[in-house]
The first five atom37 places (N, CA, C, CB, O) and aatype in JSON, in Angstrom:
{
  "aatype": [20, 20, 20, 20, 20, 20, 20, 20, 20, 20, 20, 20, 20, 20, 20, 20, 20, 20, 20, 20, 20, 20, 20, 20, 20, 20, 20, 20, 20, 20, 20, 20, 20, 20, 20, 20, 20, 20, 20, 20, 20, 20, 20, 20, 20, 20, 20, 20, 20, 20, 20, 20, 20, 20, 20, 20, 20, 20, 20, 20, 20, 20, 20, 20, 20, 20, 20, 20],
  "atom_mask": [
    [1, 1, 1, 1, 1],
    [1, 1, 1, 1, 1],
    [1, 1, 1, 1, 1],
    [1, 1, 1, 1, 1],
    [1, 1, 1, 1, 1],
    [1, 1, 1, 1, 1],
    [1, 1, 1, 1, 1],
    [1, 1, 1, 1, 1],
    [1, 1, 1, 1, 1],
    [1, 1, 1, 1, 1],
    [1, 1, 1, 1, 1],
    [1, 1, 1, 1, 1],
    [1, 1, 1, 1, 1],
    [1, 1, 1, 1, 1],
    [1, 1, 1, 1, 1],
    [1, 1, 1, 1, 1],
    [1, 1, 1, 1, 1],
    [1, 1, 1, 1, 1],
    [1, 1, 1, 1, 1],
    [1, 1, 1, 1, 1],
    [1, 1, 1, 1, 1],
    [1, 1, 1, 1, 1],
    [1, 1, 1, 1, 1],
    [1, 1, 1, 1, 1],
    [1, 1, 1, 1, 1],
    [1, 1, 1, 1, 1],
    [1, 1, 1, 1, 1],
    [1, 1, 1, 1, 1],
    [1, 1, 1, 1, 1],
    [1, 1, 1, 1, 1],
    [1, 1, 1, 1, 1],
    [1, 1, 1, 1, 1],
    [1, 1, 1, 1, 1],
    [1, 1, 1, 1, 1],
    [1, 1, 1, 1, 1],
    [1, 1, 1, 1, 1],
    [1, 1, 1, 1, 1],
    [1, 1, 1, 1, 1],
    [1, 1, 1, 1, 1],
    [1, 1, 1, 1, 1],
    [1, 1, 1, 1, 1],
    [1, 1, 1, 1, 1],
    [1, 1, 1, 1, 1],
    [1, 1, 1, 1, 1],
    [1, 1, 1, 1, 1],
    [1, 1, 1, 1, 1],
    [1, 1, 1, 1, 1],
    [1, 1, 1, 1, 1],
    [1, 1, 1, 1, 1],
    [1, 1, 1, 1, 1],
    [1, 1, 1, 1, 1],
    [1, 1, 1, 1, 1],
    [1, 1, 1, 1, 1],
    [1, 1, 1, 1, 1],
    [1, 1, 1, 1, 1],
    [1, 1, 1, 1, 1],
    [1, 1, 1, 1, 1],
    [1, 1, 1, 1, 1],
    [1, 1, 1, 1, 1],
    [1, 1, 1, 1, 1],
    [1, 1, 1, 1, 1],
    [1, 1, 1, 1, 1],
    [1, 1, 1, 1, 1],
    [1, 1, 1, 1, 1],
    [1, 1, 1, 1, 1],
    [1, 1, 1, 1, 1],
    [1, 1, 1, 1, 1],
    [1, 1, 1, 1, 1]
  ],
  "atom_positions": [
    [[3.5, 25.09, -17.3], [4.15, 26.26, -17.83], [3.19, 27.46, -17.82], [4.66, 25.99, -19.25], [3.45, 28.55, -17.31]],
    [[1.73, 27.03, -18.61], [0.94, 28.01, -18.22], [0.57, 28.79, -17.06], [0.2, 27.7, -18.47], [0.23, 29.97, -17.1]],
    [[0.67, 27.95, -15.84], [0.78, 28.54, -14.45], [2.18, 29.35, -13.9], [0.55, 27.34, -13.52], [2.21, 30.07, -12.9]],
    [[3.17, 29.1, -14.65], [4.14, 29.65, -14.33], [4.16, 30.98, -14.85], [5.09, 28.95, -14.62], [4.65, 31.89, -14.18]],
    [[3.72, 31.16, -15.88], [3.91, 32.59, -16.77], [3.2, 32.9, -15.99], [3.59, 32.96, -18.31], [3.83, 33.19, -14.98]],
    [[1.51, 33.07, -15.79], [1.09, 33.76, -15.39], [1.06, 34.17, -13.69], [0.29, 33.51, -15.99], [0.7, 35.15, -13.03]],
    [[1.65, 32.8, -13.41], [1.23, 33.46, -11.33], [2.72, 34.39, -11.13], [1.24, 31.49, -9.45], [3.87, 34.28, -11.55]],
    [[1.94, 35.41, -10.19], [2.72, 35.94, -10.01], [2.81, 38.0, -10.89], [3.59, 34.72, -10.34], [2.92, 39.13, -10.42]],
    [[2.68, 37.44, -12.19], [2.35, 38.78, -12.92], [1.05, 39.15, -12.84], [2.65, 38.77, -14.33], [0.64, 40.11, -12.19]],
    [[0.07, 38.05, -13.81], [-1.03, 38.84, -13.93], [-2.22, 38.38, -13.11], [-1.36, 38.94, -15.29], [-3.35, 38.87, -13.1]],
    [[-1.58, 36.94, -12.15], [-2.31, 36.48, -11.07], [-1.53, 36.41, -9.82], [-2.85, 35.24, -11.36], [-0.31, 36.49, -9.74]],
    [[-2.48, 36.25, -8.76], [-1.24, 36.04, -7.59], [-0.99, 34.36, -7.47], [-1.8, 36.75, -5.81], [-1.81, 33.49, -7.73]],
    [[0.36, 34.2, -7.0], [0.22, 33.21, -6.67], [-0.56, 31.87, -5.8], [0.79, 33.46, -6.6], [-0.36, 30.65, -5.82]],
    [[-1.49, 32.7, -5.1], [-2.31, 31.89, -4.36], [-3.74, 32.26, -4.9], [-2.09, 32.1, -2.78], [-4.71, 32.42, -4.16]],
    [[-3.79, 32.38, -6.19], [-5.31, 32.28, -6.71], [-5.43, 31.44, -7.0], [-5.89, 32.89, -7.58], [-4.5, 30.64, -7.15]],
    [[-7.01, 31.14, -7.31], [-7.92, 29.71, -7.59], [-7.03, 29.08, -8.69], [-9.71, 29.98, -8.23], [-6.24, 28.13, -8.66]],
    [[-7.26, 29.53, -9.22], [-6.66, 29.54, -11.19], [-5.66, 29.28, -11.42], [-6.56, 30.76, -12.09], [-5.56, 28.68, -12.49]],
    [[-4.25, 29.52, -10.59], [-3.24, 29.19, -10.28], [-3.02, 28.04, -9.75], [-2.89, 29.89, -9.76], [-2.42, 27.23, -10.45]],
    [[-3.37, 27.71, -8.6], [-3.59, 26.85, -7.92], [-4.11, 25.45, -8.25], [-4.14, 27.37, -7.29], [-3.67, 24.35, -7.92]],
    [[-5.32, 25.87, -9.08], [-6.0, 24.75, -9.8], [-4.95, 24.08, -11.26], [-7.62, 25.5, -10.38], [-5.02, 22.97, -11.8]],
    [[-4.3, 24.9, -11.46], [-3.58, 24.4, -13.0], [-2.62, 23.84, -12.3], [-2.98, 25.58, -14.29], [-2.38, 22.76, -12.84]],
    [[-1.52, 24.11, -10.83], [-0.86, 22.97, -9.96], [-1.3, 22.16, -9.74], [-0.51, 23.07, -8.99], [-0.5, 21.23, -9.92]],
    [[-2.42, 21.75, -9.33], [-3.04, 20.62, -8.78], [-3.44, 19.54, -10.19], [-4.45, 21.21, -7.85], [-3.22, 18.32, -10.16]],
    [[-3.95, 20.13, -11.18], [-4.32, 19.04, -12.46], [-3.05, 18.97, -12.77], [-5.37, 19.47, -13.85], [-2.96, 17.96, -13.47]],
    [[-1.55, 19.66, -12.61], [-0.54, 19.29, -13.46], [-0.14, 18.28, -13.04], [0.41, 20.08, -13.66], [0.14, 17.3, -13.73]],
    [[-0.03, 18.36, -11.47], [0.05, 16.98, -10.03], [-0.41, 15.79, -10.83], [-1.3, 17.18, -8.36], [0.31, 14.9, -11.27]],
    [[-1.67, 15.91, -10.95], [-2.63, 14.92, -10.91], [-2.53, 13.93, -12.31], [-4.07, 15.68, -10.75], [-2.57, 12.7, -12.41]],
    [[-2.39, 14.93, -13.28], [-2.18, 14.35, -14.5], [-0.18, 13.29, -14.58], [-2.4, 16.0, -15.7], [0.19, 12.24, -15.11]],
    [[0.49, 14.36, -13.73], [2.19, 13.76, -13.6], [2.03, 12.7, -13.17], [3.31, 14.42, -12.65], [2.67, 11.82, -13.74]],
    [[1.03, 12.21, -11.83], [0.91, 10.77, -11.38], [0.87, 9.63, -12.1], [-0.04, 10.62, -10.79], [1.58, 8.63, -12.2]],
    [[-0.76, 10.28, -12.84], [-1.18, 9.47, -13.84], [-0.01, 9.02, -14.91], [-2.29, 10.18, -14.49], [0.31, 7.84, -15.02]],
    [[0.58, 10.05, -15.66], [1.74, 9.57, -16.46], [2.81, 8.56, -15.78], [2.47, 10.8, -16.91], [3.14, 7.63, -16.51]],
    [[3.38, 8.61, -14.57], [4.28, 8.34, -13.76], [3.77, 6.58, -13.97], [4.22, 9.26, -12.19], [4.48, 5.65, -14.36]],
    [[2.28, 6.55, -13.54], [1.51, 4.92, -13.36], [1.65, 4.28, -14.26], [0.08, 4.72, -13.19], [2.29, 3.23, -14.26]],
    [[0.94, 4.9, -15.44], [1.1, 4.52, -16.96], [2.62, 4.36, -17.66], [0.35, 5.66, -17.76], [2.85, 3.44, -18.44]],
    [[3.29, 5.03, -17.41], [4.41, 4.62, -17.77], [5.3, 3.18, -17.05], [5.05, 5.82, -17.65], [5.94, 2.44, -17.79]],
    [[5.23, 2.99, -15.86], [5.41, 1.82, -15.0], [4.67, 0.93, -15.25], [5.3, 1.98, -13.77], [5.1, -0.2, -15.02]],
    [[3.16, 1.08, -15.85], [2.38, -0.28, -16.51], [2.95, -0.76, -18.02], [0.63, 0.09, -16.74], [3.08, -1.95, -18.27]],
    [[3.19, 0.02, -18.75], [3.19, -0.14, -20.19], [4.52, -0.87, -20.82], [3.03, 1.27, -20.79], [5.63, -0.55, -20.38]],
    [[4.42, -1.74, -21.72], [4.74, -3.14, -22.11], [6.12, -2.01, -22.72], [3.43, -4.36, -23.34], [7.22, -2.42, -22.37]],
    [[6.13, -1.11, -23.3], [6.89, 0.01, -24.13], [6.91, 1.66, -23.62], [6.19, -0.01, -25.59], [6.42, 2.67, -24.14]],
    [[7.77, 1.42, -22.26], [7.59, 2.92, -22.42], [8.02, 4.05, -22.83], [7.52, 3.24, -21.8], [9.03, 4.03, -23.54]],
    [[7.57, 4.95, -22.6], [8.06, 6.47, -23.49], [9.47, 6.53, -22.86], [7.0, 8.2, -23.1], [10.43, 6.32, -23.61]],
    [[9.75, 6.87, -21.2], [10.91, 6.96, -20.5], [10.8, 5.8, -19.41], [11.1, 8.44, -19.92], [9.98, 5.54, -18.53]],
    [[12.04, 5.18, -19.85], [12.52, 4.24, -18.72], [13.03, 4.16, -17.89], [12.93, 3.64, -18.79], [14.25, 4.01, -18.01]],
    [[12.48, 4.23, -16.65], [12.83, 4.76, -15.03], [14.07, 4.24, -14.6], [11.74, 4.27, -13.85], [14.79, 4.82, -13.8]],
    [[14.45, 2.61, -15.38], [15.42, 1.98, -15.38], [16.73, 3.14, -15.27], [15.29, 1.04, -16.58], [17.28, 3.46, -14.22]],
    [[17.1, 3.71, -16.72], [18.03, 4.96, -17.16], [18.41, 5.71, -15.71], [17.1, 6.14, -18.32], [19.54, 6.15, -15.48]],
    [[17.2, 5.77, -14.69], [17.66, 6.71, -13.64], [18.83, 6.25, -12.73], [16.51, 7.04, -12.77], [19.68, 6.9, -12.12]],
    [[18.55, 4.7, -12.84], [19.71, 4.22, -11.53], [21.03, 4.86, -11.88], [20.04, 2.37, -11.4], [21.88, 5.22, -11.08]],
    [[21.07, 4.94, -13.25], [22.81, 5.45, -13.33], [22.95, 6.86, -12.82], [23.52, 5.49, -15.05], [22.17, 7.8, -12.97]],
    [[23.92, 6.82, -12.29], [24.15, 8.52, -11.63], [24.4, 9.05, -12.64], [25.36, 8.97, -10.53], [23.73, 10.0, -13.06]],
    [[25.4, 8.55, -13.26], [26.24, 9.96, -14.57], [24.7, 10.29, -15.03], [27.68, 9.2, -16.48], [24.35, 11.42, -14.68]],
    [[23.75, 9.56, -15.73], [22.8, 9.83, -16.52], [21.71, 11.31, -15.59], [22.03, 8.16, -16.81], [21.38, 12.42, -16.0]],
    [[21.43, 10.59, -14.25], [20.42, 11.48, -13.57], [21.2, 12.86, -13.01], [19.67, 10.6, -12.27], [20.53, 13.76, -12.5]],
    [[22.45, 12.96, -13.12], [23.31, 14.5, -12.44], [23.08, 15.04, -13.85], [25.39, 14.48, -11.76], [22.44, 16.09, -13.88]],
    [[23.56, 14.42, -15.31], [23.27, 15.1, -16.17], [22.02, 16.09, -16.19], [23.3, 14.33, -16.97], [21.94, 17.31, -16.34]],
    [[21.13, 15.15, -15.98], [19.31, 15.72, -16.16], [19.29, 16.89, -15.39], [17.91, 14.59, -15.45], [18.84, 18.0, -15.69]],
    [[19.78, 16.53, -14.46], [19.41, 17.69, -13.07], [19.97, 18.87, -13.16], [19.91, 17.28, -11.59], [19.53, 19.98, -12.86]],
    [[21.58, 18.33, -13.87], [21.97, 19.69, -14.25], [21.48, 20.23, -15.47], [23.31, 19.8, -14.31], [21.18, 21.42, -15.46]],
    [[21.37, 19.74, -16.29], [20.52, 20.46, -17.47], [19.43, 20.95, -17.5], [20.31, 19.86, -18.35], [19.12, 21.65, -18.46]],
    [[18.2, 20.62, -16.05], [17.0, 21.54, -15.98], [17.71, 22.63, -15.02], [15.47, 20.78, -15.34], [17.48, 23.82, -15.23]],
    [[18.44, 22.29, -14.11], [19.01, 23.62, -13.23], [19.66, 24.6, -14.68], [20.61, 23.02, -11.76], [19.56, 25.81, -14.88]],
    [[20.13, 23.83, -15.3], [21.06, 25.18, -16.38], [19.63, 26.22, -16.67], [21.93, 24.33, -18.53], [19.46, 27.4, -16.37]],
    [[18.9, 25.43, -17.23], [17.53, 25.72, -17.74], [16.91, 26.56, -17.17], [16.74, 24.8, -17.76], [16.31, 27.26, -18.0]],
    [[16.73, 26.91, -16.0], [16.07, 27.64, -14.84], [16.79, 29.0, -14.82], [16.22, 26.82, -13.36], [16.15, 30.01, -14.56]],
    [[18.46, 29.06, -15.16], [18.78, 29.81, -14.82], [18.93, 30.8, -15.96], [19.58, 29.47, -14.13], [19.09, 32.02, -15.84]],
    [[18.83, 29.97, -17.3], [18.65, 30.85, -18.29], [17.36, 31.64, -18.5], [18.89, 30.2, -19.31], [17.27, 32.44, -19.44]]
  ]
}
């Protein structure tokens, strides 16, 4: 989010700083993504995705999100 506010206004989009806060957000999403697929209890269960009704919901509710 922090990279979002700022690239673009008060950075360009292809600065270091920018760039670098994409890449650790990457890096850290993996990590969560692994950890969550290892863990005995997880936070979100990837399972939930197979259902369609459930994942069109999501998708449309971050698209609503975007547009507000």
């Amino acid at each position: 989010m922090f990279a979002l506010q700022l690239g673009g206004q008060q950075l360009a989009w292809d600065s270091f700083y920018i760039l670098t806060l994409f890449l650790v957000f990457a890096i850290f999403f993996v990590l969560f993504i692994i950890a969550e697929k290892k863990a005995a209890e997880p936070i979100i269960s990837f399972q939930m995705f197979a259902n369609r009704a459930f994942t069109t919901g999501n998708i449309l509710m971050v698209l609503y999100g975007v547009i507000l």
